[in-house]
C-alpha positions, 0 to 999 in steps of 0.5 A: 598373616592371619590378621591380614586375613580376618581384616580382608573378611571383616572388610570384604562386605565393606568394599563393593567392585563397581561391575558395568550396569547391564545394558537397558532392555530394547525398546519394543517396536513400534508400529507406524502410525497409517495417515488418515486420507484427507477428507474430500471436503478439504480437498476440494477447498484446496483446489488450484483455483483457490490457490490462485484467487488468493491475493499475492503477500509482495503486491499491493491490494487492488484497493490500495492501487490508484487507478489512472484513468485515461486522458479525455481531453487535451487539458488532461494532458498538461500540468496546470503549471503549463497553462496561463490565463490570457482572459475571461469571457462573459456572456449573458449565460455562461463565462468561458476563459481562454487559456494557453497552454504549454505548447502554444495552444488556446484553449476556451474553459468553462465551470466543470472542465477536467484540467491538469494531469492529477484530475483538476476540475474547474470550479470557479471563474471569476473576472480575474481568476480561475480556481481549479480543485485537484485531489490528493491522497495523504499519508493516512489514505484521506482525499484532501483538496489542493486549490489552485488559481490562475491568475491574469497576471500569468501566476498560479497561486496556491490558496491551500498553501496560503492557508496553511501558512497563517496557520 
């Protein structure tokens, strides 16, 4: 027995009982952090007028939207597809055509007249023709010609198209 007891004393530094760590000391209070007061200068930028001068994220920039102007004339009405060149008037100054139109309906031209709905301008009137010059916008936002003729023989024909196939 006594062995039994000298080995628990020589052992008995050994051996550590794990106790449960003393809980961490409370954090200090912490004051609440007052807001500065917005400064007027800022708050009269951000006023409500502002707020609605600023352009809309989900429309279009006014730049960007094609604005339609308001037929001046009944040739502005129809396509130039509708009309169909019945002859070709010359005088000692001027040369007028005389067109059909959709409905029936003549009409006499000259060089400078608005034709057609996409803002055709007559820029040409030949002994049997009339060549109008219509404006598009392409892809990258360009202003690109798009010629035409009326012919006498009652066809439109397409001369930007004709060039772009020898191409």
């Amino acid at each position: 027995m006594r062995a039994w007891i000298l080995s628990i004393l020589l052992f008995l530094p050994v051996i550590t009982f794990a106790a449960p760590a003393p809980p961490p000391p409370p954090a200090p209070p912490v004051a609440p952090v007052a807001l500065a007061e917005p400064e007027p200068a800022m708050d009269s930028l951000l006023n409500e007028d502002l707020i609605r001068a600023l352009r809309d994220p989900f429309q279009l920039p006014t730049s960007a939207i094609i604005k339609k102007e308001i037929p001046k004339s009944e040739l502005e009405t129809l396509a130039l597809k509708d009309f169909k060149l019945q002859g070709i008037i010359s005088g000692p100054r001027k040369v007028r055509a005389m067109l059909i139109g959709g409905g029936g309906k003549t009409y006499f031209v000259k060089v400078g007249d608005r034709i057609g709905v996409r803002g055709g301008k007559i820029t040409q009137i030949t002994t049997d023709a009339v060549r109008v010059v219509e404006y598009y916008q392409d892809e990258k936002g360009r202003n690109v010609p798009d010629i035409y003729e009326l012919r006498l023989a009652g066809e439109l024909v397409s001369l930007t198209k004709k060039d772009e196939d020898k191409q």
